[in-house]
N, C-alpha and C positions, 0 to 999 in steps of 0.2 A: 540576348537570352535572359531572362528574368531568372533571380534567385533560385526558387524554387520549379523544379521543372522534373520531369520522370525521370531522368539521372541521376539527381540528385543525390549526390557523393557515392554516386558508385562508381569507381578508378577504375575497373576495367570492365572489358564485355561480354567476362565470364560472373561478375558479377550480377551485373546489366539483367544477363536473360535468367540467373538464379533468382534473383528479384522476383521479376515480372511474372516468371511462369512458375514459382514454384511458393513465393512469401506472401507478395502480395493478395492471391485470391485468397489466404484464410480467412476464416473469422478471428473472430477475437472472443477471448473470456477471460474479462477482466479480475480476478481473484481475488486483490486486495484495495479497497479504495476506500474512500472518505466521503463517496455521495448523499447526499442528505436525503434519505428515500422518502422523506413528507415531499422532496418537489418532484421523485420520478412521479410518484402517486397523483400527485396534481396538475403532471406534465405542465412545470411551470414555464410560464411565455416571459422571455425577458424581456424589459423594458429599453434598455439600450447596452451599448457595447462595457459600458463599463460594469454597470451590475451582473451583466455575463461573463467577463473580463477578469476583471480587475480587485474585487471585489471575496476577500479570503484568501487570495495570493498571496503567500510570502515571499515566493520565490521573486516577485517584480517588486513588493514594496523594497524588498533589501537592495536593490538594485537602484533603487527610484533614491532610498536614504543616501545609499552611496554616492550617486552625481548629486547631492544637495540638494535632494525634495525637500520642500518642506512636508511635517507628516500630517496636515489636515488636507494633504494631498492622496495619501496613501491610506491612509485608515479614518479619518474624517467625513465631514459630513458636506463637504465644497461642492458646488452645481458640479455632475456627473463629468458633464463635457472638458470641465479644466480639469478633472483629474485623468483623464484621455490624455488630454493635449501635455499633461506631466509628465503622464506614462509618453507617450510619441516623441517628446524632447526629450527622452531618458531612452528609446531604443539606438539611437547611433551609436550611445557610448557602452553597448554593450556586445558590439561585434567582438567575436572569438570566444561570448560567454554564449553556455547554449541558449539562455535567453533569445539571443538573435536567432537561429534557426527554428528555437518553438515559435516565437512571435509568429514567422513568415510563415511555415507550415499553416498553423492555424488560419493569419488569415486567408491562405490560398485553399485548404479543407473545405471549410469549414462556409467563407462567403467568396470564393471564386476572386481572390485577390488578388494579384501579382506583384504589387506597386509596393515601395519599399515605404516604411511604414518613418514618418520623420515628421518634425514640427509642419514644414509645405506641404505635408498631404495628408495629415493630421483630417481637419476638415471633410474633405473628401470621402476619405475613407469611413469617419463617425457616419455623415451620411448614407452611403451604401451600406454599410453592414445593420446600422439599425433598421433599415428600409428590411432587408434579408432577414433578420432575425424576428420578424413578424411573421415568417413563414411556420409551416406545422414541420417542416422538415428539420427548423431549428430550436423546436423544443426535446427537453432530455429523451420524449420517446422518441420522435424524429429523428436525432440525432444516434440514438441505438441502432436504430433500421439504417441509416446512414452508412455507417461505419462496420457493420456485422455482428455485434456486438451481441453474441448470444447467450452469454448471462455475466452478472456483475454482482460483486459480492461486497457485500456498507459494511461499516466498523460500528459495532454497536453493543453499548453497555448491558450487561445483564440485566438491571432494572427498568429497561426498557419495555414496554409494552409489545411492541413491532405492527402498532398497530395499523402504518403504512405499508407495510410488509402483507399484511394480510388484506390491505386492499389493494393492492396489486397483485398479489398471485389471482385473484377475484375479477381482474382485469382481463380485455383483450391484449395485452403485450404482449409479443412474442420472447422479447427477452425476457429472464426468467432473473429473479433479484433473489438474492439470498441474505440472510445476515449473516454475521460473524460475531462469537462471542466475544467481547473484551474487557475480561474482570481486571483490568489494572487498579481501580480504586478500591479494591477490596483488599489492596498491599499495603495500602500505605497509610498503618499502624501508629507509622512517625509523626502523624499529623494529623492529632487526634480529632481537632475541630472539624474538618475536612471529611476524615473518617466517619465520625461520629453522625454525619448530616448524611454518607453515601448509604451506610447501614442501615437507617431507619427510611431512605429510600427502597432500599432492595426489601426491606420487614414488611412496605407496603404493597411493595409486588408482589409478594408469597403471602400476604395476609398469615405473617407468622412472627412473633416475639423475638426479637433477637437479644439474648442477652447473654449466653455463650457461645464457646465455639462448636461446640454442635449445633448448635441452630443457625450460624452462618452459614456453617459447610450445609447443612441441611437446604437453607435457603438457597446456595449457588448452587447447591444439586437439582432442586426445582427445576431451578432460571436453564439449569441445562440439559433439562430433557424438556421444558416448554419451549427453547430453541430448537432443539431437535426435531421437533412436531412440525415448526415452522419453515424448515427445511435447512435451517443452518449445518453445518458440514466441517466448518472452519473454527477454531478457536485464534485469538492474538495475543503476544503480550509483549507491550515497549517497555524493555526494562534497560538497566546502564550495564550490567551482567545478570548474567544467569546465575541467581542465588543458588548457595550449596550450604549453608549451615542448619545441615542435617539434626531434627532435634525431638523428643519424645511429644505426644498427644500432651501431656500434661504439661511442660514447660510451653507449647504453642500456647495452652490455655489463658497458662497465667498473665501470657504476655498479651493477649485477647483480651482480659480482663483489664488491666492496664487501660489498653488504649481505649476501649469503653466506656472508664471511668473518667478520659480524660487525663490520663496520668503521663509524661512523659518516657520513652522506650528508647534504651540505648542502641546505637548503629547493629551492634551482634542481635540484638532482641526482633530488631527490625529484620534483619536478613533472614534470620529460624525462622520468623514468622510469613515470609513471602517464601523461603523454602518449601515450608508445611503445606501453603496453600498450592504452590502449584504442582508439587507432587499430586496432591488430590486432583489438579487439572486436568496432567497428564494421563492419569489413570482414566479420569470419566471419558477423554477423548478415545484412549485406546478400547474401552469396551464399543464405544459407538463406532467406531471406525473414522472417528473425523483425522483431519488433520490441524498439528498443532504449529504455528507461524511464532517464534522469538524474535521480535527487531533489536537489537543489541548495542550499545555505544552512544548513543545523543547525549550530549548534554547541553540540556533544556532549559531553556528562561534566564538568558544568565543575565541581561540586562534588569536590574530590582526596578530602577525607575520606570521602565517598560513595560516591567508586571504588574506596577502598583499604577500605574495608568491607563493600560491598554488590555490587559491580562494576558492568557498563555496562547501561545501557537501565533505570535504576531511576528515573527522572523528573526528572533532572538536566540536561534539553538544554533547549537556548531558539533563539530565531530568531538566525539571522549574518547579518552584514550585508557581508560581502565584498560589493567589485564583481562584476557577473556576465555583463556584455552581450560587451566586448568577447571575452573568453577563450573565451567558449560561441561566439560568431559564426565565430573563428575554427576550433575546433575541427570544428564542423558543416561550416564551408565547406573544408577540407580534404579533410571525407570526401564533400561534394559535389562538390567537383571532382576527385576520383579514380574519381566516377561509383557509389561506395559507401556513401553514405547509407543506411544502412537507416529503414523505420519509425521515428518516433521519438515518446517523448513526453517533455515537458517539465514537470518539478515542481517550482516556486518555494515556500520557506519564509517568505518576508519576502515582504511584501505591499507593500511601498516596490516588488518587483521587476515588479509581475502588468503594467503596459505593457510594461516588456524583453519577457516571456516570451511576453505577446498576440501583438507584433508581430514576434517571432524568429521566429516558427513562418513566418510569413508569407515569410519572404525564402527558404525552401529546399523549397517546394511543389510539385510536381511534379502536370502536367495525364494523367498516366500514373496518375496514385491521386486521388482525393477525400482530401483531409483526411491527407495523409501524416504530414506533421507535427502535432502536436497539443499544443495546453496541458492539462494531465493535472489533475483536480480538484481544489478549494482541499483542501490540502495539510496532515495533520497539526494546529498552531495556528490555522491558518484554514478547518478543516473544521468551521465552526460556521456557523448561520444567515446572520450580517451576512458570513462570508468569503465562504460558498455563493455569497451575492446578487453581492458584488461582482466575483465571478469569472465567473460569469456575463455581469453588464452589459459588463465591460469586453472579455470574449472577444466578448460580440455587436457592440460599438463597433469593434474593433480584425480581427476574424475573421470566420467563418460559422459561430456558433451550431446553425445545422443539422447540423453534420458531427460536433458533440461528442460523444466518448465516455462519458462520462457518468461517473460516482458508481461509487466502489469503497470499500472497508472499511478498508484498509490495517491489518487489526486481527489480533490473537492471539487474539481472544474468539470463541468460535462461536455469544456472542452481541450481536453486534454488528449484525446484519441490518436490524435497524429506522434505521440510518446511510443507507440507499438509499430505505425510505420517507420519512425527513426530507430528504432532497435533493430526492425526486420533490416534495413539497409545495413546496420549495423555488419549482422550477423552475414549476410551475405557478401556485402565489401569484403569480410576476413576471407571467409571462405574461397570468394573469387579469387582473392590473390594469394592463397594459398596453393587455386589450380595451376595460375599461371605461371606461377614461382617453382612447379614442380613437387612443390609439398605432398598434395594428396591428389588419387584420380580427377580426371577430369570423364566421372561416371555419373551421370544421371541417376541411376539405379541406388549408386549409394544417398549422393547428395539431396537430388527430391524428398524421400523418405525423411530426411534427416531434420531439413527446415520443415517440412510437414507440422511435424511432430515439435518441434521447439517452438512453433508457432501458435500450436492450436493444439494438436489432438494427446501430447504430453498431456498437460493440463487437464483436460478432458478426462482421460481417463483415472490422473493420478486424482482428482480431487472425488469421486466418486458423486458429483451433485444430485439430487434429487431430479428428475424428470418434469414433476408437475410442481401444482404450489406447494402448498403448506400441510403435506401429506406427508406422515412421518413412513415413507417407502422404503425404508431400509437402514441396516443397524450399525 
């Protein structure tokens, strides 16, 4: 029996037919991702397995560094096919990392693969999948229609144009793309050069002067009713904590000015001032009804020589371990009691945090929404089997399992989709052997409904997405 096959790790046979007849036929709407929507819009054709591959993965270069790649194997510019055959002599030694079971999934999804993926069939295998990925079924749109995939939501900066976004709602696509705002570069004050070059980015998009903080806020107030128009729904923000250094309009100012001038901002100055702005975030979200996404914990870039060589997002980040209960508590309860809470979801990197963030959600719930608040899927590092399971128990201990949103990609890859069916088994493995262990009913009535809904139709409803394209259909 080949690795991957329709059982696939599901232990029992109550699991089995949970699966089958109740996870697997969803769709998918994938919520949070990294997709570069210039290549949905171009329904880009890839050239070979590794530019489809391989290519922005961190999750495989760190794997490829660890067995002793060299790294013009991994991020370099080497004929495509030897950094295959790196990657293929790098999957044996990663049995028991989930690497090995996304590898196989994929290629068994994705080009009908079965064959285990190793330096002997390295060859092979390049062959038949780049033969395959000439196909229309294996371009991004192809690949949506493939999968179910009925809408998908990119990570995209304010200054952004969306001008992909708008040829695609323009498009015959059936799945429907949204943005997501993500003003993280409008925080970081502490760095002013950086700063300085993002600002007079965003001044060009608003075709408006930025020279204080009202004209910032004014500008990210634009950028987010010009999203809103474009159908965006979602706001993000990766931060290491949830700022709370609560501080008057006039001290945010001065520290605005500050950074402006290029002047250096102390660590307090810096936190008032990513407090100030995302207070305002929270607010513009709650009037529009979006929903507002915190990923919480990374700590980012820590190899210098790797930033000073390769730059950021190359597989250099690991979990933080900053406190997180208090700062986030208050944060949220500020914007609850100004009666502005938006939507929200919450995403812990450290798994020391998952009771904080179970039992956060819990204290700012509102009987006006099911499930307002939410713990947002094991995250990044603990988007692997043993995170899934534990994210899971400890939301069903601490929360209502029923209301959960479910399983997103949070991936650059468009092939990544087999990430929703390893959750769905996921989620039903538990379950299953909770039936048989005498846990909970063994009722269809409750259990169908239940994955239903954490699969697919949660989602759906809690994100309130726009219907059509880039029509501003609702507030």
């Amino acid at each position: 029996m080949p690795l991957i096959h329709e059982d696939f790790l599901l232990q029992t046979a109550t699991a089995r037919r949970l699966y089958h007849e109740f996870a697997k036929p969803q769709p998918i709407l994938d919520y949070h991702t990294h997709l570069p929507a210039a290549e949905i819009a171009a329904n880009r054709r890839f050239k070979n397995l590794t530019e489809a591959w391989l290519a922005g993965d961190h999750y495989k270069w760190r794997a490829m560094r660890t067995a002793g790649v060299a790294e013009r194997f991994c991020t370099g510019d080497t004929d495509p096919y030897d950094s295959f055959l790196a990657w293929a002599r790098t999957v044996p030694q990663t049995l028991r990392n989930p690497l090995y079971h996304w590898t196989h999934l994929e290629l068994q999804r994705y080009f009908n693969i079965n064959e285990l993926l190793n330096e002997q069939s390295a060859e092979r295998i390049w062959q038949v999948a780049n033969e395959r990925l000439q196909s229309d079924a294996l371009t991004p749109r192809g690949i949506f229609h493939k999968f179910g995939v009925q809408g998908v939501c990119t990570t995209d900066d304010p200054a952004d144009d969306l001008c992909h976004h708008q040829a695609i709602a323009g498009s015959k696509l059936a799945t429907r793309v949204y943005p997501t705002f993500r003003p993280d570069a409008a925080l970081a004050v502490g760095q002013p050069a950086e700063f300085n070059a993002w600002v007079d980015r965003l001044a060009r998009a608003c075709d408006l002067e930025i020279s204080s903080l009202q004209n910032l806020l004014d500008g990210l107030e634009a950028r987010h009713d010009f999203f809103h128009q474009r159908g965006c729904r979602l706001s993000d923000h990766g931060l290491e904590r949830c700022p709370a250094a609560f501080c008057s309009e006039e001290t945010a100012s001065v520290i605005f000015d500050k950074g402006r001038s290029g002047q250096a901002t102390s660590p307090l100055e810096q936190e008032q001032f990513a407090t100030h702005l995302m207070l305002h975030f929270g607010r513009w979200d709650a009037e529009k009804g979006w929903v507002q996404q915190l990923h919480l914990g990374a700590l980012r870039n820590n190899s210098g020589r790797m930033l000073q060589t390769l730059g950021r997002d190359v597989g250099c980040d690991s979990i933080g371990d900053w406190p997180q209960a208090q700062s986030l508590a208050s944060f949220l309860g500020r914007l609850d009691q100004e009666n502005a809470l938006p939507k929200t979801i919450l995403y812990n990197l450290n798994p020391a945090d998952n009771g904080i963030f179970a039992t956060m959600i819990g204290n700012f719930q509102s009987g006006a929404s099911a499930g307002k608040l939410q713990w947002g899927s094991a995250w990044w590092f603990q988007d692997q089997w043993d995170g899934m399971r534990a994210h899971l128990n400890t939301l069903s201990n601490q929360g209502l399992l029923f209301h959960f949103i479910g399983m997103l990609t949070d991936s650059r890859s468009f092939l990544s989709y087999p990430r929703h069916e390893y959750f769905r088994r996921c989620l039903c493995d538990l379950l299953g052997t909770d039936v048989e262990r005498g846990a909970i009913p063994d009722d269809d009535s409750l259990l169908g409904p239940m994955i239903g809904n954490i699969c697919f139709a949660n989602a759906h409803n809690y994100l309130g997405l726009p219907s059509g394209g880039d029509s501003d259909d609702s507030g």
